[in-house]
RODO-2510 file (C-alpha; in nm, 4 decimals, decimal comma):
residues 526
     n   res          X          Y          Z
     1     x     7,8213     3,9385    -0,4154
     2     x     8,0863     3,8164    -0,6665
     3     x     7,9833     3,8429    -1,0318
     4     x     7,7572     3,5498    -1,0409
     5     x     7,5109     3,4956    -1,2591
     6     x     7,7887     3,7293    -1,3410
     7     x     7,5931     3,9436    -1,3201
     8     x     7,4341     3,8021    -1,6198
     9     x     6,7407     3,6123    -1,5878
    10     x     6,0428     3,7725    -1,1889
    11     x     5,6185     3,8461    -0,9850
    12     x     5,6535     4,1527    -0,6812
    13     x     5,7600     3,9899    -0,3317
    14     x     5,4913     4,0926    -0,0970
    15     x     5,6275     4,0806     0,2341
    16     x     5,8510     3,7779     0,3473
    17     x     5,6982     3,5541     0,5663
    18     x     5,8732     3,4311     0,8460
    19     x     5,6903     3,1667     1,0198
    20     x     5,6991     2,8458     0,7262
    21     x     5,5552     2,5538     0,7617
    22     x     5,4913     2,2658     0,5097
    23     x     5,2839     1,9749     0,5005
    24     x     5,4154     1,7159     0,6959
    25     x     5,3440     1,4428     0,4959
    26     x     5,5128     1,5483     0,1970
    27     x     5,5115     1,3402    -0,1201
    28     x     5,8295     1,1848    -0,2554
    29     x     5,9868     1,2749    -0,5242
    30     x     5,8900     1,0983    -0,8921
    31     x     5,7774     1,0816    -1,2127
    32     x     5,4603     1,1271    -1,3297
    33     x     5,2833     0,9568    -1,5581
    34     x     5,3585     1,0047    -1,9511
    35     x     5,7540     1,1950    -1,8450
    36     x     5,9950     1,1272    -2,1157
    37     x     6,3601     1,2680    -2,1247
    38     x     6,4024     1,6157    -2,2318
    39     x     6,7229     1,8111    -2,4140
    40     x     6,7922     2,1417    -2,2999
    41     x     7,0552     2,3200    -2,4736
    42     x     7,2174     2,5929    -2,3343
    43     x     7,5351     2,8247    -2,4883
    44     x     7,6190     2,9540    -2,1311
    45     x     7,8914     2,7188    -1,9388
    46     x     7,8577     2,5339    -1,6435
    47     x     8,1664     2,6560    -1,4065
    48     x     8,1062     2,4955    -1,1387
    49     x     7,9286     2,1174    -0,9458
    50     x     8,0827     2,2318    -0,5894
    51     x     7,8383     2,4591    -0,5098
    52     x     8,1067     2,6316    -0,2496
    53     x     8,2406     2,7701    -0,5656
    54     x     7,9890     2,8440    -0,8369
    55     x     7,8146     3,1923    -0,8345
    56     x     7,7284     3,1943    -1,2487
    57     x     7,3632     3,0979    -1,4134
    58     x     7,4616     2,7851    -1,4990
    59     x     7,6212     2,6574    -1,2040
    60     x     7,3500     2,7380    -1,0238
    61     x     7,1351     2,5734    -1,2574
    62     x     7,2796     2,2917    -1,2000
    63     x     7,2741     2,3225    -0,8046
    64     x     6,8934     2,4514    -0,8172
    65     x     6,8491     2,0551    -0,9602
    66     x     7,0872     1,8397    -0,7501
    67     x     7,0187     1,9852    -0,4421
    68     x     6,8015     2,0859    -0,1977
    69     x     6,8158     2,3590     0,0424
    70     x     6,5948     2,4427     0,3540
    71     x     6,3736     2,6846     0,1926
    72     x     6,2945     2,6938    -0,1416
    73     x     6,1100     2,9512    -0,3993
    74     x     5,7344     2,8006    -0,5150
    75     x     5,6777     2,8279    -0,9144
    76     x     5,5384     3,1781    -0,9864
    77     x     5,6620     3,2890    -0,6165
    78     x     5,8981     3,5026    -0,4581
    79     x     5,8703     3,4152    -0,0810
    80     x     6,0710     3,1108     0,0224
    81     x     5,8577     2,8050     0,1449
    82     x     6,0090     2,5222     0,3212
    83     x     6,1908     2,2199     0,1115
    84     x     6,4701     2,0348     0,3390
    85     x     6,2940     2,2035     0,6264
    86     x     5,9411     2,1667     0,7884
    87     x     5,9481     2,5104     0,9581
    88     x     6,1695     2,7802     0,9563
    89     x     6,1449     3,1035     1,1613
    90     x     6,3158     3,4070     1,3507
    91     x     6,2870     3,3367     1,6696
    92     x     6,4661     3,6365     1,8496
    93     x     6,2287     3,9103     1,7347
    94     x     6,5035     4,1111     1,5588
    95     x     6,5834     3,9132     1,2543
    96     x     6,9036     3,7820     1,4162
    97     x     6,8135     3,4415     1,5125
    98     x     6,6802     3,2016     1,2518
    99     x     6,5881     2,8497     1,3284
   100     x     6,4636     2,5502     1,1218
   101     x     6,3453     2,2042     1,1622
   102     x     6,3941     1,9349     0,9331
   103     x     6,1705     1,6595     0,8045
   104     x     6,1862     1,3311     0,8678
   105     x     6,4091     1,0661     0,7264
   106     x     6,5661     1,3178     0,4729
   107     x     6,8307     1,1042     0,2558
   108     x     7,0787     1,2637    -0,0160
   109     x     7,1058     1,0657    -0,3526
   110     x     7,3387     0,7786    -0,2319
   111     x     7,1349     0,7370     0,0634
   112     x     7,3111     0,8400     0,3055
   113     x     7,0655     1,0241     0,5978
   114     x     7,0685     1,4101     0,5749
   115     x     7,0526     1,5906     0,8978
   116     x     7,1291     1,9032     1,0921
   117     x     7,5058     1,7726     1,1174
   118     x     7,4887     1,7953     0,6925
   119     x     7,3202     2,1638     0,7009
   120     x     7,5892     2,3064     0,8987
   121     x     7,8541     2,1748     0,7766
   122     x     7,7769     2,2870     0,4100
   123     x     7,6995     2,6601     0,5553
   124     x     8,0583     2,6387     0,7283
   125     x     8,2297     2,4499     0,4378
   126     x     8,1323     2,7585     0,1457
   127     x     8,2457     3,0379     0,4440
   128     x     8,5747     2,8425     0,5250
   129     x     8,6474     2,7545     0,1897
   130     x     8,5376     3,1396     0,0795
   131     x     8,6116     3,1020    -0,2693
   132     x     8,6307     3,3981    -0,5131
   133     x     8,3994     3,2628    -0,7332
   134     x     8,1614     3,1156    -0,4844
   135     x     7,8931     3,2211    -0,2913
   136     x     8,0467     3,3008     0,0481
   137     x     7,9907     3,6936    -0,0265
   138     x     7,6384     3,6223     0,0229
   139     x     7,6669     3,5163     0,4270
   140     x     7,8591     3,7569     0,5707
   141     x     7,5952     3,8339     0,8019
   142     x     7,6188     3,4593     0,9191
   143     x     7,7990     3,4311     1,2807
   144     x     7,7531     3,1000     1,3722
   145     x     7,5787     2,7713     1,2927
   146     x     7,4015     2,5620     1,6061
   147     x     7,2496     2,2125     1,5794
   148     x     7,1009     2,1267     1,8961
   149     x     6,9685     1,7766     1,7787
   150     x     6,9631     1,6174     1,4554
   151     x     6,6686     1,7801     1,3412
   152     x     6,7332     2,1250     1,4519
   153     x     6,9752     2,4187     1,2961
   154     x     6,9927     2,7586     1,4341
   155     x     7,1714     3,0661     1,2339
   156     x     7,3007     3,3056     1,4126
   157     x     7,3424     3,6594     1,2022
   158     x     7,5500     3,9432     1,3286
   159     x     7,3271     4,1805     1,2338
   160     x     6,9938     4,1830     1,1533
   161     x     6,8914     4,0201     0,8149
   162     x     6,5310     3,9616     0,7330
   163     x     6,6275     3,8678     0,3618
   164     x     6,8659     3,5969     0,4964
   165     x     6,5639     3,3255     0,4644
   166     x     6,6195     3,4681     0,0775
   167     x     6,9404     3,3931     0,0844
   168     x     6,9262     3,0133     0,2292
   169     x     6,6654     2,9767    -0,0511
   170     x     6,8698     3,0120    -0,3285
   171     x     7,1463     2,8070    -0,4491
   172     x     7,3637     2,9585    -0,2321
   173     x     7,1910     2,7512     0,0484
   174     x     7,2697     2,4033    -0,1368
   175     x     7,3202     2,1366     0,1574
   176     x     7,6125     1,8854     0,0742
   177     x     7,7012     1,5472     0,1958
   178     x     7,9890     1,5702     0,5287
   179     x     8,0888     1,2487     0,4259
   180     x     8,1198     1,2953     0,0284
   181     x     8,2707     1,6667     0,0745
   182     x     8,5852     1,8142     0,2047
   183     x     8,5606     2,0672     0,4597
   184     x     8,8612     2,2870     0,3100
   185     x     8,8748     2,2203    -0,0169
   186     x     8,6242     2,2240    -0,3313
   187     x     8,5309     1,9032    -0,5240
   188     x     8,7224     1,8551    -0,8685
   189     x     8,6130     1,5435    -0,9872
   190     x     8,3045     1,6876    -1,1800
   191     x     8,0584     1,4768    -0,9343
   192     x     7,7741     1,5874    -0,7224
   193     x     7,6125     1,4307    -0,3839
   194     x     7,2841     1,5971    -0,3105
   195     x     6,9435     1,5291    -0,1701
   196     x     6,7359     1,7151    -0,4537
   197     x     6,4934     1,6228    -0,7222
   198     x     6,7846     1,5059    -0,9490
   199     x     7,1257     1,2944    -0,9452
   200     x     7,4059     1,4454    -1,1620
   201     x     7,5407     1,1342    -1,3844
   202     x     7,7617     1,2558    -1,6047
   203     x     7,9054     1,6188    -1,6301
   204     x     8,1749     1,6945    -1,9442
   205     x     8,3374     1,9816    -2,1879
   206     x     7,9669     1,8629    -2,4110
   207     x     7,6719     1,7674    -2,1676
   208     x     7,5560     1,7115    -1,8213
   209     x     7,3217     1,4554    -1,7840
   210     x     7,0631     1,4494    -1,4848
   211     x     6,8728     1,1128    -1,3882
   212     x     6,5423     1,0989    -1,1361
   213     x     6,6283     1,0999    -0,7678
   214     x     6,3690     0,8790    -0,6055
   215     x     6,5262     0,9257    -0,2452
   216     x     6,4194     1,3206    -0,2806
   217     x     6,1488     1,4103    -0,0268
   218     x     5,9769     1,7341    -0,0720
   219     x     5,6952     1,8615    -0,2922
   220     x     5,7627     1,8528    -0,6480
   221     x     5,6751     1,6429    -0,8754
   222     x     5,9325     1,5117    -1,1573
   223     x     5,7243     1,5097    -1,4833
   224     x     5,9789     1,3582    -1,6456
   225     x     6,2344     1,0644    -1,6662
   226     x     6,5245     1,2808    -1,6839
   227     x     6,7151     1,5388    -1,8590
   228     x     7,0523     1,5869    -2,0757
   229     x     7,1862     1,9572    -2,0707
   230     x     7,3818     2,0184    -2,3915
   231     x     7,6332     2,2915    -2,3594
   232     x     7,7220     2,5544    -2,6761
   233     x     8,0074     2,7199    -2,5136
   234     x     7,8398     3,0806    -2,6427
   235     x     7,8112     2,8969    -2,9973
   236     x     7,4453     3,0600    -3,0121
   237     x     7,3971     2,9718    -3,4350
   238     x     7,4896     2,5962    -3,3017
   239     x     7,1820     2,6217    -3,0422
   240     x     6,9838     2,7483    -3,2827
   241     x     7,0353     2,5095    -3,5503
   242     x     7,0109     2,1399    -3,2988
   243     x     6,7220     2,3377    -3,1586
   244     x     6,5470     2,3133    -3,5324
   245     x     6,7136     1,9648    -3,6122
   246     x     6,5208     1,8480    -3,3497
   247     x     6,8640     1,7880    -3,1213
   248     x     6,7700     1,9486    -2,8752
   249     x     6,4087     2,0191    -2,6617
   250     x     6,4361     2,3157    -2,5364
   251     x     6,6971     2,6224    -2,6253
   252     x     6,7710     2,8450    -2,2934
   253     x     6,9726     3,1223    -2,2343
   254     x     7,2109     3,2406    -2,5435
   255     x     7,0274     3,2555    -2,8583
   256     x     7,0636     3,5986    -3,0451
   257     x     6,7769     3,8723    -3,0127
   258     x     6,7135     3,8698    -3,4046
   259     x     6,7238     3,4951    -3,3579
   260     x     6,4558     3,5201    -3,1356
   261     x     6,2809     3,7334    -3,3267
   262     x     6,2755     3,5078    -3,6203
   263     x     6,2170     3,2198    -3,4472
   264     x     5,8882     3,3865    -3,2985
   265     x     5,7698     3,5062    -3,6426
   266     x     5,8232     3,1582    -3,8282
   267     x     5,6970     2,8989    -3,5179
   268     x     5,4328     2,7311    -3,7440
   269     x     5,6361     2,6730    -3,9989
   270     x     5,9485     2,5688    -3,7832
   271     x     5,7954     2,3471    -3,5019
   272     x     5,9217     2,5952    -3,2350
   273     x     5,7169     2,8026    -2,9994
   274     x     5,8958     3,0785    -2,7942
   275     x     5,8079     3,1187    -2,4486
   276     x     5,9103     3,4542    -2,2830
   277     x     5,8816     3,4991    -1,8963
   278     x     5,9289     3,7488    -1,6371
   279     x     6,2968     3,8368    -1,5820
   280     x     6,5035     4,0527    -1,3632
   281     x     6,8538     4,0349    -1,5215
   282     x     6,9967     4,3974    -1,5445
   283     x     7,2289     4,5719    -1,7666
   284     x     7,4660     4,8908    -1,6310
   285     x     7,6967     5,1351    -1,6962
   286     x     7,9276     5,1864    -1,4431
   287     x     8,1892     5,4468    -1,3633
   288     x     8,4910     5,4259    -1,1939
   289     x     8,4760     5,7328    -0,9321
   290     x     8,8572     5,7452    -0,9519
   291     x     8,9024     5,7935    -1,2760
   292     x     9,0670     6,1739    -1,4346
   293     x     8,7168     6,1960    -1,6876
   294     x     8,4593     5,9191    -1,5707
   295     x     8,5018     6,0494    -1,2171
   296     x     8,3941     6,3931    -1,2918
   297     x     8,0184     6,4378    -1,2153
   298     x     7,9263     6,6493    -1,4967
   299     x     8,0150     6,3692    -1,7272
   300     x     7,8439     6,1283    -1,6216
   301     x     7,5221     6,3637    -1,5814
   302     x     7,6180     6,4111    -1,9893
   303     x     7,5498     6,0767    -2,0628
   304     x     7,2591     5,9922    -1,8705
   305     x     7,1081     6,3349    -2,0385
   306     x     7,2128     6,1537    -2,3986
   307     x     7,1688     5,7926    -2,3201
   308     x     6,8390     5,7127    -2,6072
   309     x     6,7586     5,3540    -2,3718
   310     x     6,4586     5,2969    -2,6327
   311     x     6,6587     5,2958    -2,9976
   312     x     6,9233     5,1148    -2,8464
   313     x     6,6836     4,8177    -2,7594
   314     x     6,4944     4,8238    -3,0933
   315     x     6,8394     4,8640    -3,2713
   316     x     7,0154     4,5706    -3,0775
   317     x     6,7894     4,3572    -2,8581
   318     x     6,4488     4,3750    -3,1281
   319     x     6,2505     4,4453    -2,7979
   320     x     6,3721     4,1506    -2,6389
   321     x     6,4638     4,4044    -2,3276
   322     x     6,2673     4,6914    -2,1811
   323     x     6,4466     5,0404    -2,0719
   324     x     6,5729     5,0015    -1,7292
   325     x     6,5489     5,3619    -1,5091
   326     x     6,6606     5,2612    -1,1634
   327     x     6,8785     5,0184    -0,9871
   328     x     6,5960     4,8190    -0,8764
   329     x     6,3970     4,6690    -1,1815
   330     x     6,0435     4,6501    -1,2471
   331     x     5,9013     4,4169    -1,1210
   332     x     6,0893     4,3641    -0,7640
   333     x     5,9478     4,5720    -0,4436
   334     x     6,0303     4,9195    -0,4216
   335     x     6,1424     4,9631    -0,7515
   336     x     6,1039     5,3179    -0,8715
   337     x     6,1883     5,5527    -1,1870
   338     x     6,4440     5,7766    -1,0545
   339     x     6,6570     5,8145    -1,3855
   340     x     6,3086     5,8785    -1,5659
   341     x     6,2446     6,1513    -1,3178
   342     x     6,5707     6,2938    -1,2901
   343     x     6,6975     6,2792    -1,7072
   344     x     6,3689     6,2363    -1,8653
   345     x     6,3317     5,9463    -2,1288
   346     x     6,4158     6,1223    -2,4257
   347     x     6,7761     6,2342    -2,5022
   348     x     6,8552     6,6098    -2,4459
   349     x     7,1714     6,7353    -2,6071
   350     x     7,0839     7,0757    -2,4818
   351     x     7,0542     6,9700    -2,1236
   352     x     7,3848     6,7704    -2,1390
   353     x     7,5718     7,1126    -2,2931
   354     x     7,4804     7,2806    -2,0156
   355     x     7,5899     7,0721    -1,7718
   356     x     7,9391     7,0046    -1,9379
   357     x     7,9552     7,3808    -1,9848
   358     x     7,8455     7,4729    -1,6166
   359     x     8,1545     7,2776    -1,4844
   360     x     8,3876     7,4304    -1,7461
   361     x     8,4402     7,1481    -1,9609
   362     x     8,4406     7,2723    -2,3300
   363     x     8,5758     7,0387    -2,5596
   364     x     8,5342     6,6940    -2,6943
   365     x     8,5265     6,4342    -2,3823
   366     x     8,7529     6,1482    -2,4678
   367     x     8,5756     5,7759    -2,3331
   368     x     8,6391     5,4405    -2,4138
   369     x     8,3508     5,1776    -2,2707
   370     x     8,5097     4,8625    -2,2506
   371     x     8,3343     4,5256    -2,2466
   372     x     8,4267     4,1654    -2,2644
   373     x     8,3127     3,9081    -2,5141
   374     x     8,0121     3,6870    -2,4914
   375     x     8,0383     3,7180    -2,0579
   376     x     7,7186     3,9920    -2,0207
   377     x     7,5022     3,8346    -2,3961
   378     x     7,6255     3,8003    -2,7270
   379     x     7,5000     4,1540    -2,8317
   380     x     7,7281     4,3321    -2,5752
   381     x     7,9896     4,4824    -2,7772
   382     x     7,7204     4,5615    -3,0257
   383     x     7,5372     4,7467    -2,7795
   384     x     7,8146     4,9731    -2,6599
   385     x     7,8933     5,0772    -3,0026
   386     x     7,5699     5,2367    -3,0715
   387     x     7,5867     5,4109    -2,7491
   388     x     7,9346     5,5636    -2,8296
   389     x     7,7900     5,6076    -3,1490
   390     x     7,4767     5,8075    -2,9492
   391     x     7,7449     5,9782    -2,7196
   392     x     7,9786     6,0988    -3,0668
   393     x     7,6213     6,2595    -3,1995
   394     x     7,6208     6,5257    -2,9757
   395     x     7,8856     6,6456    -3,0955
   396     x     7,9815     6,6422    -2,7095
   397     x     8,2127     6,2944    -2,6931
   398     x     8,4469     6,1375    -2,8666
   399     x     8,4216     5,7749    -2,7483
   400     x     8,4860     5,4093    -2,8609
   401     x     8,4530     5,1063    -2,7283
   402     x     8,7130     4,8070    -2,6629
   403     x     8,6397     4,4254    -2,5583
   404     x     8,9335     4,2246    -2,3764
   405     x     8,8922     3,8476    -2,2294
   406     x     8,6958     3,8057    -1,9469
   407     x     8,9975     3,6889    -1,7076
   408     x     9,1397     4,0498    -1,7913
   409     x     8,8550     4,2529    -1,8016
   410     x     8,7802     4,1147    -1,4173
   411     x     9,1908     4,2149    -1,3318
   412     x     9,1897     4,5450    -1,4960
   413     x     8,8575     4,6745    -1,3004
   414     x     9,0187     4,5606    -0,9992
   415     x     9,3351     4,7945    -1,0839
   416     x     9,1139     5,0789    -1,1783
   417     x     9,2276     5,0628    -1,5459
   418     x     8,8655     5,1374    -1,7106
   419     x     8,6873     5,4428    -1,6593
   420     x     8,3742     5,3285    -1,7936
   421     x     8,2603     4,9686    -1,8240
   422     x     7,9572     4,7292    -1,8381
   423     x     7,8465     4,5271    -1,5924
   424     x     7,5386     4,2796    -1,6220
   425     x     7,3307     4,1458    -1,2610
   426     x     7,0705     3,8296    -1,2592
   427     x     6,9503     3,8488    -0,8687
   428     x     7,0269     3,6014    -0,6439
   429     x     6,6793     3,6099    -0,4606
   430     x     6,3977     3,8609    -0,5616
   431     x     6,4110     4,1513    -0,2951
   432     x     6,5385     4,4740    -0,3528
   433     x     6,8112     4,4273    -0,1504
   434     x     7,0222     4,2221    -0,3831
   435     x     6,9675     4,5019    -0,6347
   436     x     7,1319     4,7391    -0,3870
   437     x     7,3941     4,5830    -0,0713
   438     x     7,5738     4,4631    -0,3387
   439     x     7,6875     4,7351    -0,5122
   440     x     7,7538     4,9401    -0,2478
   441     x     8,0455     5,0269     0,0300
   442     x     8,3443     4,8672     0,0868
   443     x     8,4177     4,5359    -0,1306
   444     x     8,1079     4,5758    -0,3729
   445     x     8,0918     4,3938    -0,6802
   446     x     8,1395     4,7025    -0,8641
   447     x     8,5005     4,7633    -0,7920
   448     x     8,4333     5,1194    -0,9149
   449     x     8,5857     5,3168    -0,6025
   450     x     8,2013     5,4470    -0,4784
   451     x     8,0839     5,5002    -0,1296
   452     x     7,8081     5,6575     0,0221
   453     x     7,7770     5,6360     0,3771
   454     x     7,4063     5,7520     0,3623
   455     x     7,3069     5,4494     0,1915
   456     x     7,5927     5,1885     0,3281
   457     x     7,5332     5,3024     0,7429
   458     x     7,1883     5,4173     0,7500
   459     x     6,9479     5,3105     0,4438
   460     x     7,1095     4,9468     0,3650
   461     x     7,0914     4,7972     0,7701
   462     x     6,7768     5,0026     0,8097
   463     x     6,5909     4,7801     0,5244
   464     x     6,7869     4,4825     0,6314
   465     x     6,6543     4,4458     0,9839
   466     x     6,2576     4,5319     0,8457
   467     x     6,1080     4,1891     0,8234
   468     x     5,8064     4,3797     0,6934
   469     x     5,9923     4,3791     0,3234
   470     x     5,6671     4,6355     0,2380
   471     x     5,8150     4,8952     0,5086
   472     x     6,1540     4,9472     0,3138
   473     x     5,9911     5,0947     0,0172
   474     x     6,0491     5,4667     0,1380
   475     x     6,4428     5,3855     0,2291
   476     x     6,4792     5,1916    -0,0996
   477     x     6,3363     5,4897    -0,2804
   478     x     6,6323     5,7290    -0,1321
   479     x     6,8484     5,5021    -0,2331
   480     x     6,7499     5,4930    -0,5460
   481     x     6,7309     5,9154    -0,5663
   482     x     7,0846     5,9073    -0,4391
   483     x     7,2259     5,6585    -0,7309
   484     x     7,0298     5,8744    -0,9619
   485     x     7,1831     6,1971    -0,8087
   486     x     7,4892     6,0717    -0,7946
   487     x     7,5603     5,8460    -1,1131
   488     x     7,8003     5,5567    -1,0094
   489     x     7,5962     5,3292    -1,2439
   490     x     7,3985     5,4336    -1,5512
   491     x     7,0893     5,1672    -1,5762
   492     x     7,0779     5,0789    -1,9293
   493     x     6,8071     4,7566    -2,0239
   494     x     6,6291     4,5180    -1,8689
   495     x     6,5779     4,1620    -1,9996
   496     x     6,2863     3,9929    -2,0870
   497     x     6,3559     3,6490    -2,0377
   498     x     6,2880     3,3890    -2,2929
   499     x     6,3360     3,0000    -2,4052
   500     x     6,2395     2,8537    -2,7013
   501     x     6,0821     2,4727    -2,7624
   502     x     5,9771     2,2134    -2,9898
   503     x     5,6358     2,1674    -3,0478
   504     x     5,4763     1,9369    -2,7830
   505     x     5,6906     2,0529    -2,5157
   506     x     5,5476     2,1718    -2,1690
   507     x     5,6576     2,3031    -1,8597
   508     x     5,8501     2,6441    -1,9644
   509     x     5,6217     2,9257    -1,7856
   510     x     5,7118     2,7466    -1,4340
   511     x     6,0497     2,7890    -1,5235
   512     x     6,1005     3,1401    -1,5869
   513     x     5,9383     3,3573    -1,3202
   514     x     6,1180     3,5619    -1,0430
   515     x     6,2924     3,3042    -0,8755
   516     x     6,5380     3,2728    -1,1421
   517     x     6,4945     2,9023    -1,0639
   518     x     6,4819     2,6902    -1,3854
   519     x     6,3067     2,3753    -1,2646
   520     x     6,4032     2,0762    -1,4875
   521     x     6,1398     1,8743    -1,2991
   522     x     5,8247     2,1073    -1,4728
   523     x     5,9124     1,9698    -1,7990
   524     x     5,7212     1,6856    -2,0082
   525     x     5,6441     1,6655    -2,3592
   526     x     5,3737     1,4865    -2,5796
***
């Protein structure tokens, strides 16, 4: 998976279900009594409309809105239900052959009629385009698409996938126009064409604005008239202050942990309530095997043994995060403690002399952690400062910590220039496995030179082709023993995930929960 959501916010999935089916007669798309337009403010960008291309929070914000996919995640759930589709099911018995049938009289926003012609061709369009900073990464377990009749598309994997009805869910599976879209070639003009609860009116440098779609067919009800999303371009003390002028509604994604904090102590006498929600974005280490120091086992054992996960989160994130001890977070199947179990969850200086002396390294060991502004949340560079500043305390490192832009930070992992760097992850679709195939094996988002053929030939396809998402917990677990064995990431924080509003406003708990779906059409206020 490319850096969406680059890496840059969730309710256990019990076990996916692979027979959907909807209500046939479901109601059309509109507003409910009493809606009103809403402000939403936002300091992260918008990279992307086509979604062939964008793989970032926003973008997919914006796609999660515009348009629709087959399957879609409920409010509060994590296991895809049908949206453009009726039913969707394997139908080979080996999570290899995935069919779906659409509803009726399905229509995108300029009313053209969306069929099975529409599905494939966007699934085909986002592999043949393959753009680095799109979604492709996510289907390359996709072989083929079939339509046998307007109404019908079969997938054809190449190996099994039971998380690949995950996958179509998200905003990854976003079905496009044929006749608004090229086939080879993403859209510049800053327009959408989509078949979902919204049409995209206006999209600048300042604000996207989002009308009602009354040709969208499906389930949810729009509870309000519309929405304008203001952008802060990481101007977080902007989105604060239009969020207490009363510019904006609601203030998501970007404002400042002591912001929050403030903001949460003060409500009453501000007119602002903050809502926090369940959240799976993660925050790593990682080390670049490759590299003369960070490669070296022993080091990396060293830090883990000094890394103090709870000061840094009361020092820099005021409790707005929670310690994070595995690669899979809690909260998603599976997850585990394997860092807990392995370091403990105080810092030992003892225990990380030892293991620096048992492999012969006596003096100072020379780090920098590099970082790059704003890309992974404004306190970032903060953050790694107090754990050089943790790592200098032992007496046992001499590190500091550099920031470069984000275009260079992305080149210079690529050329194995960093031997220590931070990486951030919000999921695509809550299942363990986007916490783990992604960071593994050849081409993982990483870039950090790791393999491990245990986990990328055996553990990986074994919980891939288990449509019983229950039955991987014992493989996910070994994976997780091996990453905390072997140290190619150091889990650092979890988020707690959070958006603030003006008195009056309503909607916000159905809009942060696992799916990582922000659904403008929850919204109302008084």
């Amino acid at each position: 998976m490319k850096m969406r959501k680059q890496w840059l916010t969730l309710l256990a999935p019990a076990g996916l279900t692979f027979g959907l089916l909807a209500g046939y007669g479901a109601a059309i798309g509109g507003l409910a009594d009493g809606g009103s337009q809403m402000v939403v403010g936002m300091s992260d960008d918008v990279l992307a409309s086509d979604p062939a291309s964008g793989y970032d929070p926003g973008s997919w914000l914006l796609f999660n809105n515009v348009f629709q996919s087959l399957l879609s995640f409920p409010k509060g759930g994590t296991e895809p239900e049908p949206d453009a589709a009726e039913a969707c099911s394997f139908t080979d018995g080996h999570a290899r052959v995935y069919r779906c049938i659409l509803k009726d009289d399905l229509q995108f926003s300029n009313g053209d009629p969306l069929t099975a012609e529409d599905v494939k061709f966007s699934f085909d369009r986002t592999l043949n385009i393959n753009d680095a900073a799109g979604p492709a990464i996510m289907f390359t377990t996709l072989d083929s698409v079939e339509t046998p009749n307007d109404k019908t598309v079969v997938f054809k994997l190449k190996v099994p996938d039971a998380t690949f009805p995950s996958k179509i869910a998200s905003g990854a599976g976003s079905i496009v126009d044929h006749r608004d879209y090229e086939k080879n070639r993403l859209r510049t003009d800053g327009k959408a064409v989509g078949s979902g609860r919204y049409k995209l009116d206006l999209f600048s440098m300042s604000k996207a604005v989002f009308s009602v779609n009354d040709r969208y067919k499906g389930a949810a009800e729009v509870k309000n008239s519309g929405v304008t999303l203001r952008f802060f371009h990481g101007e977080q003390g902007a989105l604060k202050r239009a969020l207490l002028d009363g510019k904006v509604d609601v203030a998501y994604r970007g404002l400042t942990a002591p912001d929050i904090a403030d903001l949460d102590l003060q409500n009453d006498r501000k007119g602002v309530k903050v809502i926090e929600g369940n959240s799976a974005e993660v925050q790593h280490l990682v080390f670049n095997m490759d590299d003369p120091v960070a490669g070296q086992p022993a080091v990396r054992r060293a830090m883990a043994y000094l890394l103090d996960r709870d000061a840094l989160i009361k020092q820099v994130y005021r409790d707005t995060a929670i310690p994070l001890y595995s690669i899979i977070p809690v909260g998603i199947a599976s997850h585990t403690s394997a860092f807990f179990d392995t370091y403990g969850a105080h810092p030992s200086t003892a225990k990380a002399t030892a293991t620096l002396r048992a492999n012969g390294i006596t003096g100072k060991v020379r780090l920098t952690l590099w970082s790059t502004p704003s890309r992974y949340g404004p306190a970032t560079g903060q953050e790694l400062k107090v754990i050089a500043a943790q790592l200098n305390a032992s007496g046992l490192f001499k590190a500091d910590v550099k920031s470069v832009s984000f275009d260079h930070y992305e080149k210079d992992i690529a050329a194995g220039k960093y031997g220590v760097y931070v990486k951030g992850w919000v999921p695509d679709y809550p299942d363990p496995d986007n916490f783990t195939a992604p960071f593994f094996g050849k081409g993982n988002v990483l870039d950090n030179n790791y393999a491990n053929s245990t986990i990328t030939d055996r553990l990986i396809p074994l919980t891939a082709a288990e449509s019983d998402r229950i039955a991987t917990d014992a493989a996910f677990s070994q994976v997780q023993d091996i990453v905390a064995q072997q140290i190619p990431v150091l889990p650092v924080w979890q988020a707690k995930q959070y958006a603030v509003v003006r008195d009056g406003v309503q909607g916000l708990e159905y809009c942060l929960d696992s799916s990582t779906v922000f659904r403008f059409w929850e919204l109302s206020k008084n």
